[in-house]
TORTI-799141 format. One record per residue (C-alpha): residue in one letter; x, y, z. Coordinates in steps of 0.001 Angstrom, whole numbers, plus 500000, padded with zeros to 6 digits. Each point is the difference from the previous one (the first is absolute). Layout:
! TORTI-799141
AXYZ ...
This chain:
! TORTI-799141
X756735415914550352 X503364498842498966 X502937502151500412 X500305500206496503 X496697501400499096 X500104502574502977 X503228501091498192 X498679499850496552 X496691502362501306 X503119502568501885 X501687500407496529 X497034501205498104 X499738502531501976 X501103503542498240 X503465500795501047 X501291496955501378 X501296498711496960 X502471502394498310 X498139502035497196 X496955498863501217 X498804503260501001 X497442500169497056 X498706496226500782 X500603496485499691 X498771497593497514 X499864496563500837 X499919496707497616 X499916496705501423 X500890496918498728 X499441496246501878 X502992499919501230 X501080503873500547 X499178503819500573 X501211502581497704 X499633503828501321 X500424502742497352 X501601503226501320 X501231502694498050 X502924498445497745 X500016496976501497 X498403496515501022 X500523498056503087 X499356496357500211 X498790498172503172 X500484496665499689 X496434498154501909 X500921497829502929 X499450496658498403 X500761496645499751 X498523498105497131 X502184497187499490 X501776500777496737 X500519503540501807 X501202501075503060 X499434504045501255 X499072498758503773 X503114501461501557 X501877503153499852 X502810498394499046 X498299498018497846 X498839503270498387 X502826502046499908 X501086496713498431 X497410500667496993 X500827503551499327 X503949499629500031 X499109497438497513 X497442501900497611 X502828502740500337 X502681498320498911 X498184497607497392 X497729503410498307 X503371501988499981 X501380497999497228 X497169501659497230 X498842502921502159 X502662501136502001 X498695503568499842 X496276498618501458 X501306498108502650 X501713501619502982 X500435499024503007 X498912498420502544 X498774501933503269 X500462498976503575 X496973500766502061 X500643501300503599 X497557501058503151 X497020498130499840 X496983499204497602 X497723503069501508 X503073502460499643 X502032498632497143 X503943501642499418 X501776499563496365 X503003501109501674 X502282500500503285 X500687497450502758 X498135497016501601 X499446496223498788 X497936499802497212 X496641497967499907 X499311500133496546 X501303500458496292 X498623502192496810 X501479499522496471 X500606503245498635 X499182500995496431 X499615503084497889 X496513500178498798 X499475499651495818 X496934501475497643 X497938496739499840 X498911500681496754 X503229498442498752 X498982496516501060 X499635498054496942 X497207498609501517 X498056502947499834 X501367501241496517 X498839496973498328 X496288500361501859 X500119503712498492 X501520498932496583 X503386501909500616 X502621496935499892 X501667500115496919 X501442496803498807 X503227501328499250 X500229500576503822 X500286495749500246 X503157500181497986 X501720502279502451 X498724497965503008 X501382497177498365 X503407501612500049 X499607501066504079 X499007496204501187 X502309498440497589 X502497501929501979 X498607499536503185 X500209496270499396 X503975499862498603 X500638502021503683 X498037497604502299 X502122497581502204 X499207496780498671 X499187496490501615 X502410497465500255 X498825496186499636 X499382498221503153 X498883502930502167 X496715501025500771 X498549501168496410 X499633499053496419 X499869496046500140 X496960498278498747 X498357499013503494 X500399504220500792 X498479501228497148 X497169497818499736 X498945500361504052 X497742503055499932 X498442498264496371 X498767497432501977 X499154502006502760 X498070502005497788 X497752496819499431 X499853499010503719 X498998504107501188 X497732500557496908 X497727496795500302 X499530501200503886 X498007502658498610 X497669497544497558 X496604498732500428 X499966496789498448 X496287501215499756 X500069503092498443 X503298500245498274 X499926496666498386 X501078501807496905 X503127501651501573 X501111496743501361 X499636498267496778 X502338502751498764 X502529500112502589 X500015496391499771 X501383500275496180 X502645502144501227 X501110498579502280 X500372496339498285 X501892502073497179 X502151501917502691 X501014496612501850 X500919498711496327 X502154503504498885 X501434498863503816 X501393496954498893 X500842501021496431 X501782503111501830 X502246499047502297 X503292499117498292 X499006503809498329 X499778501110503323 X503284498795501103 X501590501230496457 X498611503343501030 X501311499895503386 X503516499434498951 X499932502394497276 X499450502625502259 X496523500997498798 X498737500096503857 X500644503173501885 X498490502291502469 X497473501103497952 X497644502724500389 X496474497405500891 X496988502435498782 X501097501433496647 X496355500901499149 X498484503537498582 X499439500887503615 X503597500113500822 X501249501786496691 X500129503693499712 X501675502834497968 X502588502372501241 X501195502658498539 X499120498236496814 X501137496419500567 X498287496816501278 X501242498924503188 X499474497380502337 X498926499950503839 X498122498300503180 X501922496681499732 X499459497650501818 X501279500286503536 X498084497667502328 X501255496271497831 X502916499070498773 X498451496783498294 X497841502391498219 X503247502186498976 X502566497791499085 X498835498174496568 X500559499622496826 X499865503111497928 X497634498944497463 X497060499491502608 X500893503906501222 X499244500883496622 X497014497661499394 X498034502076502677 X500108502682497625 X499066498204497174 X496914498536501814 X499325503100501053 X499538501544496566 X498393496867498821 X497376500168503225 X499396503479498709 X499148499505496347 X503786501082498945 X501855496820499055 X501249501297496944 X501782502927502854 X501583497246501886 X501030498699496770 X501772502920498604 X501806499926504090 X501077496628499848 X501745500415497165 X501836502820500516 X500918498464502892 X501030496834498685 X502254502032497114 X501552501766503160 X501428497350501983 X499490497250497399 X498280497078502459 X497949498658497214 X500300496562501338 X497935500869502849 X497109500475497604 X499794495963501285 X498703500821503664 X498066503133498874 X496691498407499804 X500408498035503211 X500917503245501796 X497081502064498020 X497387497365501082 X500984500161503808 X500266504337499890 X496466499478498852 X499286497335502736 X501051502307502373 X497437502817498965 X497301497321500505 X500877498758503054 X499976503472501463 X496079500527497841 X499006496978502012 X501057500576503140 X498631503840499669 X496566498408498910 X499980497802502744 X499937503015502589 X497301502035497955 X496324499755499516 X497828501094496508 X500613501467497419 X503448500610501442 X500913495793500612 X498253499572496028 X502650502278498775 X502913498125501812 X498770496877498769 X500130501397496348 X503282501633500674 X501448496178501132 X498096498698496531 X501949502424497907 X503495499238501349 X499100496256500671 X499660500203495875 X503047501875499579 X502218497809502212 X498434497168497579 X500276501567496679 X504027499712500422 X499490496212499496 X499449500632496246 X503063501565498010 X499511502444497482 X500459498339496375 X504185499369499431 X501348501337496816 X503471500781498318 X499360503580498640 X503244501667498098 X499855504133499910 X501818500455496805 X501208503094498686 X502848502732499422 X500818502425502462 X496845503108500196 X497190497208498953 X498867500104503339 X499995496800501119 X500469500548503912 X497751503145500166 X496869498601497416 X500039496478501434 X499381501307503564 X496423499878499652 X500130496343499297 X502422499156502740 X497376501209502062 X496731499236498538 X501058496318499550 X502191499636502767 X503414499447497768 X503197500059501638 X502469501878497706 X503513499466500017 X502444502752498550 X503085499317497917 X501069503303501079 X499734499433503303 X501222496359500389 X503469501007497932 X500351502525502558 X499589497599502633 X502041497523498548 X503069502898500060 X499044500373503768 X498142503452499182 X496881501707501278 X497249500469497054 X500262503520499670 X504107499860500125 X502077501363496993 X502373497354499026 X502122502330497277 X500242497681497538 X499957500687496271 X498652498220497389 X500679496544500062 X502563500559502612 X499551499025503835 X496762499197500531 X498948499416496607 X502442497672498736 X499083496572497716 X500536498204503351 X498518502054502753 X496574500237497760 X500301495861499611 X500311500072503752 X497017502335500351 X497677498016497756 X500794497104501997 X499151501672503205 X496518500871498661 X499660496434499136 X500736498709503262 X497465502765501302 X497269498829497624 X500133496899500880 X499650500677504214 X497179502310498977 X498617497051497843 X500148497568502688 X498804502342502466 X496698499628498188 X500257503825498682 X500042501300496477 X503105501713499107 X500853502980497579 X503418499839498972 X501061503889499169 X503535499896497298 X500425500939496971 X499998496332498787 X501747501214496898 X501149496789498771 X497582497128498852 X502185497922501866 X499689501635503570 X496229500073499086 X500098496289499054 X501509499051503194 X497692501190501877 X496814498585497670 X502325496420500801 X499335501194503926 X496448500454499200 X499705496030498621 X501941498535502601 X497809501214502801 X496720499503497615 X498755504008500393 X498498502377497486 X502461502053498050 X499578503218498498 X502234502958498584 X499320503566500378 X501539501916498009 X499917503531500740 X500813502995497714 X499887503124498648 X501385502630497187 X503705500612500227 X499177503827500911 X497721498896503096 X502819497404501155 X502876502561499549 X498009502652501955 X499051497808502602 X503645498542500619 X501297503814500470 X497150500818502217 X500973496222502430 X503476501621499880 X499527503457501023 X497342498914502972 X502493496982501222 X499246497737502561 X499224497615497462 X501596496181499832 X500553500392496735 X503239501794498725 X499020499850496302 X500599503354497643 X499293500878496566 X503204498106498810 X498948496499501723 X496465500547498282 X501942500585496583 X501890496963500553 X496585497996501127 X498381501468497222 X502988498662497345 X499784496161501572 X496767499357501289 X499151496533497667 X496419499738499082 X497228497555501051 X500773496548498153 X496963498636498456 X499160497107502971 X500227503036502350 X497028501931498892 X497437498392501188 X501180500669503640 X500452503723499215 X498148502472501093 X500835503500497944 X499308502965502590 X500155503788499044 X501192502164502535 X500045503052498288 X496490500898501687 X499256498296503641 X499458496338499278 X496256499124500322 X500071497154501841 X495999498914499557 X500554499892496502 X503686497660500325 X498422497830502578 X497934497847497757 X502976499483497751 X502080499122503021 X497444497378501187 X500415497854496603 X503781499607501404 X499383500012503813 X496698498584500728 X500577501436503551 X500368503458499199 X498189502697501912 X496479500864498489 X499043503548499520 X498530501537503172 X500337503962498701 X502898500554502189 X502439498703497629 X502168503710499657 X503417500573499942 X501096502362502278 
């Protein structure tokens, strides 16, 4: 028996741990042991060495947990402790006093594991709005990572496609040309179309590189690794054990969420998280690599299904198989785009164009970008900042509105050529600003379509006070902006109309009954599925 394991049996035994006087719990993972004592959890890394890890050492140990420590600490500081020397030997373990130590534990207080998100969505408990605020924490997360810098070890083209292709190589290891024949037609079709993003990629790659969009990353942003604390989402178990795996581009951290939700039967979820995201930190050209990065976070998942089935007999080895299937169709589904489209969300401020198009950013996988948030961003402002300006003033001058209409545009249009439809949320007061972007709409030969959202003057003035009084809100409109919106709003001209779609916000819009309308002026629109709510 290894060293390890004889020291691993010692600490599960009632009062060697601290606080373990009631018990220990253990949970093992490949590549660790996790003992449950009282308040807290100690990790034992396994004495390993599997090539893209190395735990075979002490050193090499201690190693790992100095580095979960200090990379967990930046979302979970309060989780993450320390990391304990252990002294005396493995059949009479010390946490403290003198003598060389031969081994290392990480530390951590213990949580309630029914805060995983992971578990609330199995139990139906993960409210969506709970994706907005996790948006917020990894947004932030990502603007504090140290970044890359070209011509060092990360981020290049030849570095981020590696582990695709050895995804290929490891997976097909695992095939029976016999009895898979299926799976390796599939993985065949990926992987031609992954080769070909490859090529089409790279100067992206580099663009991406320089731009600082690669940093030391979290690696495993999926459910598992998300829980709530004291209310909020939070992050944790980062990757330790590869820095390849670590340092990338922030777009394919957050694409293992999003194909996690999508693996799960919540796309429109990952949806309503990658666009709060994207409105946080504003990286909406990197909406070009997202489907490259979502193919290979579900080529990952079936690797791993096809090694696992490999190793198991039954009914157990026909469930891995069907496992790989499912995420071998995933990781090929993000060859085909959803349906590009130029949608405008029209309307004074109260209509209720952010909050009642939210069930269409998600259904139909829209990416929405905010004129209240991009004029912000513009003035080198967070969203939710209060910029003090008065009507017409600061902000909301002639020119600083001409300079935020031409910021959507130039957002539109990456969305556009990213392949993704786009909902454009202004005012779009003006038949010119609307015009402009119908012009955007011909040039790059999508579907066009107005949605024009409203509601009584007493329903828009109430819901403007009620934005104001909760805050938090990008927008800084009050009831005098709304009067002034209300006095020079110009009607739809005649050749507009038949792009308009009218939409009544006084009650919750029903989105079943809009969709067919929609359709006549975006062929690609979402079709009605019964989960098209607002919420």
């Amino acid at each position: 028996m290894h060293a390890s394991e004889t020291l691993l049996n010692t600490l599960r035994r009632p009062g060697v741990l601290p606080g373990s006087e009631g018990g220990v719990e253990l949970i093992e993972t490949h590549i660790s042991w996790v003992l449950l004592a009282g308040e807290h959890a100690w990790k034992l890394k396994k004495p390993l060495d599997l090539g893209f890890l190395d735990f075979s050492t002490p050193a090499r140990r201690r190693e790992a947990c100095e580095a979960e420590l200090r990379l967990n600490r930046r979302t979970v500081p309060e989780i993450y402790e320390a990391v304990v020397a252990v002294r005396g030997s493995p059949e009479a373990p010390r946490l403290d006093g003198g003598g060389e130590p031969f081994d290392w534990l990480l530390r951590m207080r213990r949580f309630d594991q029914a805060g995983l998100f992971s578990r609330l969505l199995d139990e139906g408990r993960l409210a969506p709005a709970l994706f907005d605020r996790l948006a917020r924490h990894v947004a932030a997360f990502h603007a504090a990572a140290a970044v890359a810098l070209p011509g060092g070890a990360f981020g290049d083209a030849a570095a981020v496609h590696a582990p695709v292709r050895q995804n290929f190589a490891q997976m097909r290891e695992h095939l029976d040309p016999g009895v898979h024949a299926d799976l390796l037609a599939m993985l065949a079709r990926v992987e031609a179309w992954a080769e070909a993003q490859y090529a089409a990629l790279a100067p992206v790659f580099a663009v991406r590189l320089a731009e600082g969009r690669v940093r030391e990353c979290h690696g495993d942003l999926h459910l598992g690794n998300l829980v709530v604390l004291d209310g909020e989402p939070r992050l944790f178990d980062a990757i330790e054990f590869s820095a390849e795996l670590r340092w990338t581009d922030v777009v394919a951290d957050v694409a293992f969420l999003v194909m996690d939700l999508q693996a799960r039967g919540r796309a429109a979820l990952g949806w309503r998280f990658l666009n709060a995201w994207l409105e946080r930190c504003g990286d909406y050209a990197g909406l070009r690599v997202l489907p490259y990065y979502l193919s290979y976070r579900a080529m990952v998942r079936a690797k791993i299904a096809a090694i696992r089935a490999s190793q198991l007999d039954g009914a157990e080895r026909s469930e891995s198989v069907d496992e790989c299937r499912r995420y071998l169709a995933l990781a090929e589904a993000q060859r085909a785009l959803g349906a590009p489209a130029l949608l405008v969300a029209c309307g004074v401020a109260g209509a209720g164009k952010t909050s009642q198009s939210q069930a269409l950013v998600e259904a139909g996988g829209v990416i929405r970008v905010r004129a209240d948030v991009e004029r912000k961003r513009l003035a080198g402002l967070a969203a939710e900042a209060t910029s003090g300006s008065g009507l017409g003033g600061g902000l909301y001058t002639p020119e600083a509105t001409a300079r935020t209409y031409a910021r959507l545009a130039v957002l539109a249009r990456v969305v556009l050529e990213a392949g993704r439809p786009v909902l454009v949320d202004a005012t779009f007061l003006k038949r010119a600003q609307r015009a402009a972007f119908a012009g955007l709409a011909q040039e790059l030969g999508v579907p066009f379509a107005i949605l024009a959202f409203d509601a009584p003057e007493d329903v828009l003035r109430a819901r403007v006070r009620a934005r104001l009084a909760a805050g938090g809100d990008a927008s800084e409109a009050d009831e005098a902006v709304l009067e002034a919106q209300l006095r020079s709003r110009e009607g739809f001209a005649a050749e507009e109309l038949a792009r308009v779609l009218p939409i009544d916000t006084r009650p919750v819009p029903d989105w079943r009954s809009l969709l067919p309308a929609l359709s006549r002026l975006w062929p690609g629109a979402p079709r009605t599925d019964g989960r098209l709510t607002s919420n």
